[in-house]
Every structure is written in C-alpha cells, then in structure tokens.
PADREN-798469 format. One line per field, with one value per residue (C-alpha): residue number from 1; chain; y, z, x. Coordinates in Angstrom, 1 decimal. Layout:
<atoms>
i	NUM|...
ch	A|...
yy	Y|...
zz	Z|...
xx	X|...
</atoms>
This chain:
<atoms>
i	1|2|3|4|5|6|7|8|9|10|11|12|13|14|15|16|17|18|19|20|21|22|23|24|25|26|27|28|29|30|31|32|33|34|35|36|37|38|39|40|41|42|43|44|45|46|47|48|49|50|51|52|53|54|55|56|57|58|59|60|61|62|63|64|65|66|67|68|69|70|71|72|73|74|75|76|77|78|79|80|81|82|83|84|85|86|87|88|89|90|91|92|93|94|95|96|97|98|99|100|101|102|103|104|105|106|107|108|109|110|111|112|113|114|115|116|117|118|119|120|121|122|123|124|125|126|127|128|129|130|131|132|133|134|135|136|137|138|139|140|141|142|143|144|145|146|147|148|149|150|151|152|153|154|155|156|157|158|159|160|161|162|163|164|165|166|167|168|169|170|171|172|173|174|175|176|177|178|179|180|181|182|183|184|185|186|187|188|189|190|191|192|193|194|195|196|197|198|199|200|201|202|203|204|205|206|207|208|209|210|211|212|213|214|215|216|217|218|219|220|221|222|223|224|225|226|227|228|229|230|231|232|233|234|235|236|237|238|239|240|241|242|243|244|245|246|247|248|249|250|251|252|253|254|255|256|257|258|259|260|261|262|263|264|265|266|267|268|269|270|271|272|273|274|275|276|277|278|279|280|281|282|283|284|285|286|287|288|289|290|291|292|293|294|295|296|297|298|299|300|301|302|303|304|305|306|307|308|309|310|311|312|313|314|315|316|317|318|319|320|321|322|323|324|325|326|327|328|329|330|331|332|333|334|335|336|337|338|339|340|341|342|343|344|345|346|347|348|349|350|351|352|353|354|355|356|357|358|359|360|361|362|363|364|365|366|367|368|369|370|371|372|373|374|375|376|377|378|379|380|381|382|383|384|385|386|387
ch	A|A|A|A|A|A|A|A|A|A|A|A|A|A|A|A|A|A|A|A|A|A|A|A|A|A|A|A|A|A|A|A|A|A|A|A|A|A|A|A|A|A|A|A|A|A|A|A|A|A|A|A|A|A|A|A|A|A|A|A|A|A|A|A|A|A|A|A|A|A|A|A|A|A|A|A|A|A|A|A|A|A|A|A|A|A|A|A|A|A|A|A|A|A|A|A|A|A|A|A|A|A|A|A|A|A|A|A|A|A|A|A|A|A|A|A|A|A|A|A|A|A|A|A|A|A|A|A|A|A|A|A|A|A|A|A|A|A|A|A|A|A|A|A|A|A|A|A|A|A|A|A|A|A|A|A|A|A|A|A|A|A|A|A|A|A|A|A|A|A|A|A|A|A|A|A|A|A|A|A|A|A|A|A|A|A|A|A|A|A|A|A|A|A|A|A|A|A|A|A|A|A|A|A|A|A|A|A|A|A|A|A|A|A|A|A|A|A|A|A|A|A|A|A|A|A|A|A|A|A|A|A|A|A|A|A|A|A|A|A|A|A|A|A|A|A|A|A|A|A|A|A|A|A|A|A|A|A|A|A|A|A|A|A|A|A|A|A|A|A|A|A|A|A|A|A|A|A|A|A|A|A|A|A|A|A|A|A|A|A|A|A|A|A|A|A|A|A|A|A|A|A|A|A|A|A|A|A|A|A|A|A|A|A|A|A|A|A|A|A|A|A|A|A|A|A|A|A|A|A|A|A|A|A|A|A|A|A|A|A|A|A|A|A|A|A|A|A|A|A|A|A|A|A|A|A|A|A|A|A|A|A|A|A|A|A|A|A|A|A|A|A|A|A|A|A|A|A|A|A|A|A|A|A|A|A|A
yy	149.9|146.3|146.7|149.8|149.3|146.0|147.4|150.7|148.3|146.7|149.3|150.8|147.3|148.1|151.3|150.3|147.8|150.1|152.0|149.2|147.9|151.4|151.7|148.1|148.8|150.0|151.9|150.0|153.8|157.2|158.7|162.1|162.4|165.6|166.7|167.2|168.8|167.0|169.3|166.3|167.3|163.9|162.7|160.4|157.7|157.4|154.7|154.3|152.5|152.1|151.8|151.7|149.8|150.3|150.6|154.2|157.7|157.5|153.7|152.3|155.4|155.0|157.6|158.3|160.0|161.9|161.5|164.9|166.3|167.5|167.6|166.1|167.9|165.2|166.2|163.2|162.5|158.9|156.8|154.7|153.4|151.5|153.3|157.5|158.3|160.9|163.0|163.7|165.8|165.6|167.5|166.8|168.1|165.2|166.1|163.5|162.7|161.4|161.0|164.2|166.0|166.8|168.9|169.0|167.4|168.3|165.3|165.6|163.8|164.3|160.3|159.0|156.8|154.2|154.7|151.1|151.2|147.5|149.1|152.8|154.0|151.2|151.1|154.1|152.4|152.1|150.5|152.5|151.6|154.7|155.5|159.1|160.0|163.0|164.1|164.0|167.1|165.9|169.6|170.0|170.1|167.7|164.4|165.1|161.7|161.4|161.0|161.4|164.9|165.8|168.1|167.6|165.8|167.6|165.5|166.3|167.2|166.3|162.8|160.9|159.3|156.7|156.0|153.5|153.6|151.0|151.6|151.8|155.2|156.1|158.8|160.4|162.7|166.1|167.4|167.2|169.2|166.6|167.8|164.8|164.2|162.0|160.1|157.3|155.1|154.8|152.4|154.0|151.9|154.6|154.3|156.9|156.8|157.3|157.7|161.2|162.5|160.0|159.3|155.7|152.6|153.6|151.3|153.0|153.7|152.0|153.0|151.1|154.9|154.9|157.8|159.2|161.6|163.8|166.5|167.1|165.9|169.2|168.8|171.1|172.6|172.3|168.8|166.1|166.8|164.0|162.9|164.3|161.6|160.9|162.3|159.4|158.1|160.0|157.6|155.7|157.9|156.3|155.4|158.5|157.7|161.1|160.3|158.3|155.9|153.3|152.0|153.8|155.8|153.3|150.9|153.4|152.5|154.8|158.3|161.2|158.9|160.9|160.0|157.8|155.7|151.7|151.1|147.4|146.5|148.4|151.2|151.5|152.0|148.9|148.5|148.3|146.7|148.6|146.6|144.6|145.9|143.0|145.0|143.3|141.5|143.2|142.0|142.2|145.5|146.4|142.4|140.5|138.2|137.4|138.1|136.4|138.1|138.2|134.5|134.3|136.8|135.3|131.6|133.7|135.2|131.3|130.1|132.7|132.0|128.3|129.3|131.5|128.9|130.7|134.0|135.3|138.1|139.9|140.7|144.3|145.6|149.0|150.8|154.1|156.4|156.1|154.6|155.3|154.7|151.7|150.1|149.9|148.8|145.9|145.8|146.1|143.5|140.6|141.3|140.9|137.1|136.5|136.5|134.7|131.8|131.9|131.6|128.4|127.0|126.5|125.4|128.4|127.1|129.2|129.1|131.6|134.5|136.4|138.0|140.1|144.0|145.6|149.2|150.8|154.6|155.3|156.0|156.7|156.6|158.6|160.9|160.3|162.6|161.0|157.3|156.6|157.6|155.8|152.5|153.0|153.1|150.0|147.8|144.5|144.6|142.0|143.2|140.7|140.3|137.8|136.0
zz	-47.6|-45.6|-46.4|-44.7|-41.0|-40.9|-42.7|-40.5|-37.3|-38.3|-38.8|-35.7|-33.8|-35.1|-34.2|-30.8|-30.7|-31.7|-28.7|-26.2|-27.4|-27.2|-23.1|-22.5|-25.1|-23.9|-25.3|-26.3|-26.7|-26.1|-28.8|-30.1|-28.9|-30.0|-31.6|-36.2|-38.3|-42.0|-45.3|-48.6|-51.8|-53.2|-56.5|-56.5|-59.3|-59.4|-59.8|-61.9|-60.8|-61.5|-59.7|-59.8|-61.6|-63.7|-61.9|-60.2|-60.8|-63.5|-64.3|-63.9|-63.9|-64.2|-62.4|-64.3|-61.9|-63.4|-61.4|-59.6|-57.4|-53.8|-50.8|-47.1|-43.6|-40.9|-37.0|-34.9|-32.0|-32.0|-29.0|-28.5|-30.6|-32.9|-32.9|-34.4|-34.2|-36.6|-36.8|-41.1|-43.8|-47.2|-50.1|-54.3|-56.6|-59.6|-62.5|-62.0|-65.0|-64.6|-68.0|-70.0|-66.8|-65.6|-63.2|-60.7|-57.5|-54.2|-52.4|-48.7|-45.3|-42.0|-39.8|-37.9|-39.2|-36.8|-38.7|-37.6|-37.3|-37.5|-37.0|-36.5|-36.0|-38.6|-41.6|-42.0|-43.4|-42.0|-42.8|-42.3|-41.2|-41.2|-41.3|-42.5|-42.7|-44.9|-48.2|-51.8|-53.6|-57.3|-59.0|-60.5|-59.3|-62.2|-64.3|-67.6|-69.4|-72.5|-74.8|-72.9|-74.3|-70.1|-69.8|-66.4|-63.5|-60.0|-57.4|-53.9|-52.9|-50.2|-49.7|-46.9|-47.4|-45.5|-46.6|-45.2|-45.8|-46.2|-46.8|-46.9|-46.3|-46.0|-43.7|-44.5|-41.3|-43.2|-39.8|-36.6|-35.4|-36.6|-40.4|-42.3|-46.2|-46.0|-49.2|-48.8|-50.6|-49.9|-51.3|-50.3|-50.1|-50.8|-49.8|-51.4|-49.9|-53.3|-51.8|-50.6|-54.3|-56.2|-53.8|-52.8|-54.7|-55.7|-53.9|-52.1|-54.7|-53.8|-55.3|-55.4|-55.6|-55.2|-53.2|-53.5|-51.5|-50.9|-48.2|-44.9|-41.1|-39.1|-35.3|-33.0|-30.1|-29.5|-30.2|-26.6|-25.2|-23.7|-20.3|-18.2|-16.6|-13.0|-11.0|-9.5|-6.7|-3.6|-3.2|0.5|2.8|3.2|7.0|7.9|7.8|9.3|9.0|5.7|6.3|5.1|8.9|9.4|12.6|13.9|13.9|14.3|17.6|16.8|15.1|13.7|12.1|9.6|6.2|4.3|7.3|6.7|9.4|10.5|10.9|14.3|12.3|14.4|12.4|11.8|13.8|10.5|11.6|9.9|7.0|7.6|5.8|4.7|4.9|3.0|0.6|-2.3|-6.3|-9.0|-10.6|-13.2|-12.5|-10.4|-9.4|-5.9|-4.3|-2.0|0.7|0.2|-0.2|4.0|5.1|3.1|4.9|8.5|7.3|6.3|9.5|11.2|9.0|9.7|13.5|13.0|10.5|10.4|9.4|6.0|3.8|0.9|-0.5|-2.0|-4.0|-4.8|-6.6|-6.5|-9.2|-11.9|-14.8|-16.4|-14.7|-16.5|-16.4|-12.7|-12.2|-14.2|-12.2|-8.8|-10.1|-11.3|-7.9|-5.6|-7.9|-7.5|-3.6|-3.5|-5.7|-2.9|-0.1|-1.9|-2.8|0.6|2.3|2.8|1.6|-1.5|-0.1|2.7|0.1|-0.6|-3.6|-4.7|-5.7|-7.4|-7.1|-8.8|-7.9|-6.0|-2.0|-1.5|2.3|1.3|-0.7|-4.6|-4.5|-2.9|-3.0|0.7|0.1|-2.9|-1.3|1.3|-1.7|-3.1|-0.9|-0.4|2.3|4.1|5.0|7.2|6.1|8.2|11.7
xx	19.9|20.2|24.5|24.7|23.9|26.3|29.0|29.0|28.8|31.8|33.9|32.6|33.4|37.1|37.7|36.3|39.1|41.7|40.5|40.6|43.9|45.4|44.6|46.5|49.3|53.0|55.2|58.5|60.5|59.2|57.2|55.6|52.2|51.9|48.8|48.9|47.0|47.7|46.3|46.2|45.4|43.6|42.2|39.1|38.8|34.5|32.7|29.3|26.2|22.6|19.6|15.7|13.2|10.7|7.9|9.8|9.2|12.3|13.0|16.2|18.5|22.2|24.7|28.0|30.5|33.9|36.9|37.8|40.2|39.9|40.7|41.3|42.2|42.9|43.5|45.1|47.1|49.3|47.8|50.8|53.6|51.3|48.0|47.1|43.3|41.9|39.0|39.1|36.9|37.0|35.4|35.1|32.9|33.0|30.4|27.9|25.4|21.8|19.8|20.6|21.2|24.3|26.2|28.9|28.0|29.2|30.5|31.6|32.0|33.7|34.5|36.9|40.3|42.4|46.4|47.8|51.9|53.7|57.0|56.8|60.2|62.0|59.2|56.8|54.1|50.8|47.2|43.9|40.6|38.1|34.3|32.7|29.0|28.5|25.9|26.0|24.5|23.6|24.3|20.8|17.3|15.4|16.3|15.4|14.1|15.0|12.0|9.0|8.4|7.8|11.2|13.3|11.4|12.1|14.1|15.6|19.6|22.0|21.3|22.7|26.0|28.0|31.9|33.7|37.8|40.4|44.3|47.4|49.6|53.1|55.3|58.7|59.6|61.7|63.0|63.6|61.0|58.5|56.9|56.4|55.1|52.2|51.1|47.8|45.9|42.3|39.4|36.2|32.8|30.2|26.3|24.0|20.6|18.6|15.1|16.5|17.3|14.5|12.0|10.9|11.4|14.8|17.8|20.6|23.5|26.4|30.1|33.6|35.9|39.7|41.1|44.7|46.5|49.4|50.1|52.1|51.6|52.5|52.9|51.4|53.3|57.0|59.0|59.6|62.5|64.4|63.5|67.0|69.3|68.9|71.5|73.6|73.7|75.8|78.6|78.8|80.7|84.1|85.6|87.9|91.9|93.1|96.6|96.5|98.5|95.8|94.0|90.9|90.5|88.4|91.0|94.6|95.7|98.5|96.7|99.1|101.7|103.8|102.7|105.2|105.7|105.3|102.6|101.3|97.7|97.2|98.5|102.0|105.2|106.8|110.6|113.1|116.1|119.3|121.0|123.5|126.4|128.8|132.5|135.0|133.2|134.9|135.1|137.6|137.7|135.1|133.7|131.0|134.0|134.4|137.9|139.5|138.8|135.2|135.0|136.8|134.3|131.2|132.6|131.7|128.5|127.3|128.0|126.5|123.2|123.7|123.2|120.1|118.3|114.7|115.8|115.2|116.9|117.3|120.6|121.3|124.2|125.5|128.1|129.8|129.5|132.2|130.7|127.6|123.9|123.0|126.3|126.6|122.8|123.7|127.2|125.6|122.8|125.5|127.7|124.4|123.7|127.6|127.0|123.5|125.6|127.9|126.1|123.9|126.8|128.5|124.9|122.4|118.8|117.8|114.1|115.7|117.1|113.9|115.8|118.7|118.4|121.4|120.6|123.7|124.7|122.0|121.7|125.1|126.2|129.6|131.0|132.0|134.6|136.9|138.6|137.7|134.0|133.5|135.0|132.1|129.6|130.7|129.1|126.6|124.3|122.0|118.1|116.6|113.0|112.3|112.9
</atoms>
C-alpha cells in the first residue's frame, strides 16, 4: 500500500490547483455555467495482476479480470472558460477469476474529475484529471486451491478501492439549447486493498484498465440569454434657435426673423443691394456676340468701375424663353463670359469679377408673351458682392 497515499495526494494537490486557478481566472466571452448531468455508456479493458507469497493463507494468487461494459453518470458545472468540475460514479461487473473460482465482481466508485479546456469555443477537446474511492466485490465467498484436496477457502468482499483517472475527452454541442455528445478516454490506476478480501500478507492489487465512453452532456435549466445593450446615451441638449435661421437665441440680436432670410452673425437680415441691370448691352441674335452698342455702354460701366476700384461683383445673364431650357442656359452662360472678356480686356482686374452665372429662362422680370417683355428678359445684370 506505500503507492497509494502519494498517488492520491497528488491528484488531490491538482484538483486543489484547478480550484485556485479557477477563482483568479477571467472569462475572455460569456459562457454557460449552467449545471449538466452527462449519462456514458463505457467499456473497461481489465488488467491482470498477481499478488501474495508463499508464506500466505493462498500463495501467490493471480487475478484474471474480463473486460465488461458499464456505466458512468457525471454532474458538473464549467468554472470558467477553461475549467468544469465533476462529481462522477461508475459501475462494471467484469468476471473476475481467482484459482478455480470465479464470478462476476462488482466494481464501483464515486470521485471527483477537473475537465481542462485549451480552447473551448474553437477546439472541443479537453484533458481529465480525476480521483474516485469506491469497492471491489470479488463475486464469490472462497478461493478454491487447486490440488490441496481442502475445497474453497473462505475470504472477505468489498474491498477498498482507490482509482485515479487520466484523459482525454471530446464535445460536439447538437443544439442550441446546449445537449452535447460526449465521447472520453480514460486510463484508470486501480489500487485493490487485498488484506480486505485475503487477509494479511497479501500486497494491495494494483491494475493498469483502459476506460471508454459514450453519452450526452444535458444542461439543466434554461440556455443564457444575452446580456441586453445599454441604452445610449441621451444626446446633449442643443442651444435653442427659435427662428431657425442658424444664431442661437443666446446670440439673435434680432429674434422672429422670417425663415429663409440670409441673416449675418448678430442674426439681422443682411441689406441686399438690388442688381444692377446693365440696359443696352444687347448681342447678335441667337449669339454671345457683343453689339455695338453694348460695347459704348460696357466702355461707361468700366470707367465707372475704374472709379470705384474696391468693389467686387458677380456678373449674371438671362434669356427669355424662345428656345429650349438647355439651350438658353448655355446661351445666357456664353453671353455672361462674352461680357467678363470685355470688361478684362479694356482694364477691369479679373481678381474683382467673383464669377459669371448664366441662368437661362428663369426669373423673368416680364412677360414672355409679348416682344416688349421678352426684351426686358434678355438681360445682364451686375450684383455687387463686395465694397
């Protein structure tokens, strides 16, 4: 018996470990920590051994054990996202020969098993490290010696059995809910204390068996739900603008201006000055062509720009309405560059004309009807933008 108590210390120094590491490990994603229950059938490949001397009741006697089926029930909770302790039983009633006796023995223990996850949620393999204390029933009450004319010698039953567990398992998850098929390889160390079935003098019986299983992992209680998503944040209360005419209250020294109105930083309607309409600056039919009389009153407008050398403006053309829409945007756009050209070319700084806009049909200040109003339509104008 001196292999027993150092082999069950180790595997109780382990479990302890498993224990320690589980209270400073973290969880890298939530997990189910829901209680299972997990039914295997299992098969157990026996090993043989022999023990005594021949100074004991029976000499050396040599124990043959059949492989058998069985079976394990495991309860267990995951710890964290490495780490599920077990409580586990098993059960197997292998026909076990002694001499010429033989008979099927009951074999069972009940321990506890550490299931160690590298990589849980990628690779459902894990490692076992477990320990069970249990008894061994031989199946008959006397060794029959062969040879010694005596008959069957009496012995004892249910002798005290330690099991210590090493492995390898593997989990396939079937649903959503969380019912898994379980499959695990075991290799069992078995200690038989002999003296309880032989009487002294005999050394414990010590086995090398091979356990394998198959079964399911069933949760118990509903599946986690995920945690919900914290509501968002109220958004900062923004400064009021009662008239919307983008200057906050704080700041509108002139409140209730109608919406639409150009406002400047005060909030106050900006003074517009009307365009200046440039009458008699007139171009060939159907062309950007300047005529003759355009080119006189364009000679006035430069020396009036000449005189008023900061001022800035934009130049603007328009058409009436005979022709199609596109045409006489492209019309008005060529007459407005036919003027700019101009005014360049006989001394105005470019840097002055803030652009040209030909704007076609649109914003008529007459009639189309009529040959008058559509005169009035054709026209360039001159927005000061700045002065």
């Amino acid at each position: 018996m001196k292999f027993k108590q150092p082999l069950t210390a180790g595997v109780a120094g382990a479990l302890g470990l498993a224990f320690a590491g589980s209270a400073m490990a973290q969880m890298d994603t939530p997990q189910d920590k829901r209680f299972y229950v997990a039914p295997m059938v299992s098969y157990g490949f026996f090993d043989n051994d022999t023990v005594g001397n021949d100074g004991s009741s029976f000499g050396s006697l040599s124990t043959d054990n059949d492989d058998s089926i069985g079976g394990t029930l495991a309860i267990g909770k995951p710890i964290n996202s490495w780490l599920n302790l077990e409580l586990f039983g098993f059960y197997f009633n292998p026909e076990q020969r002694v001499g010429n006796s033989k008979a099927d023995a009951d074999l069972y223990g009940f321990g506890l098993d550490a299931l160690f996850f590298p990589a849980r949620d990628t690779l459902p393999v894990y490692g076992i490290l477990g320990a069970a204390w249990g008894k061994t029933d031989p199946g008959f009450n006397g060794v029959d010696v062969a040879g010694d004319g005596q008959g069957p010698i009496g012995i004892g039953d249910d002798a005290d059995t330690d099991f210590l567990d090493a492995g390898l398992g593997y989990m396939y998850q079937l649903n959503d809910y969380g019912l898994a098929v379980r499959a695990e390889y075991r290799y069992r160390y078995t200690t038989v204390d002999s003296a309880d079935i032989y009487g002294a003098g005999y050394e414990d019986q010590r086995y090398d068996d091979h356990i394998l299983s198959l079964g399911l992992q069933i949760p118990l209680g509903a599946p986690p739900t995920a945690a919900a998503e914290p509501a968002p944040a109220p958004a900062p209360a923004q400064p009021m603008d009662s008239d919307g005419d983008g200057v906050i209250d704080a700041n509108d020294q002139c409140p209730g201006t109608p919406r639409g109105t150009e406002v400047d930083a005060r909030g106050c309607p900006i003074e517009k000055k009307a365009p200046i309409v440039l009458k008699g600056v007139t171009f060939e039919f159907d062309s950007a062509k300047l005529t003759m009389q355009a080119e006189n009153r364009l000679n006035n407008v430069v020396d009036a720009l000449q005189a008023s050398s900061e001022v800035k403006f934009r130049i603007d053309g328009y058409t009436d309405s005979i022709g199609t829409e596109q045409y006489n945007q492209g019309l008005s756009q060529r007459r407005v560059d036919s003027v700019r050209q101009y005014l360049i070319q006989h001394g105005v700084t470019s840097s002055r004309i803030t652009g040209t806009q030909g704007h076609g049909e649109s914003n008529p200040v007459a009639t189309n009807e009529t040959a008058a109003g559509r005169a009035q339509n054709r026209r360039v104008e001159l927005n000061v933008t700045e002065q």
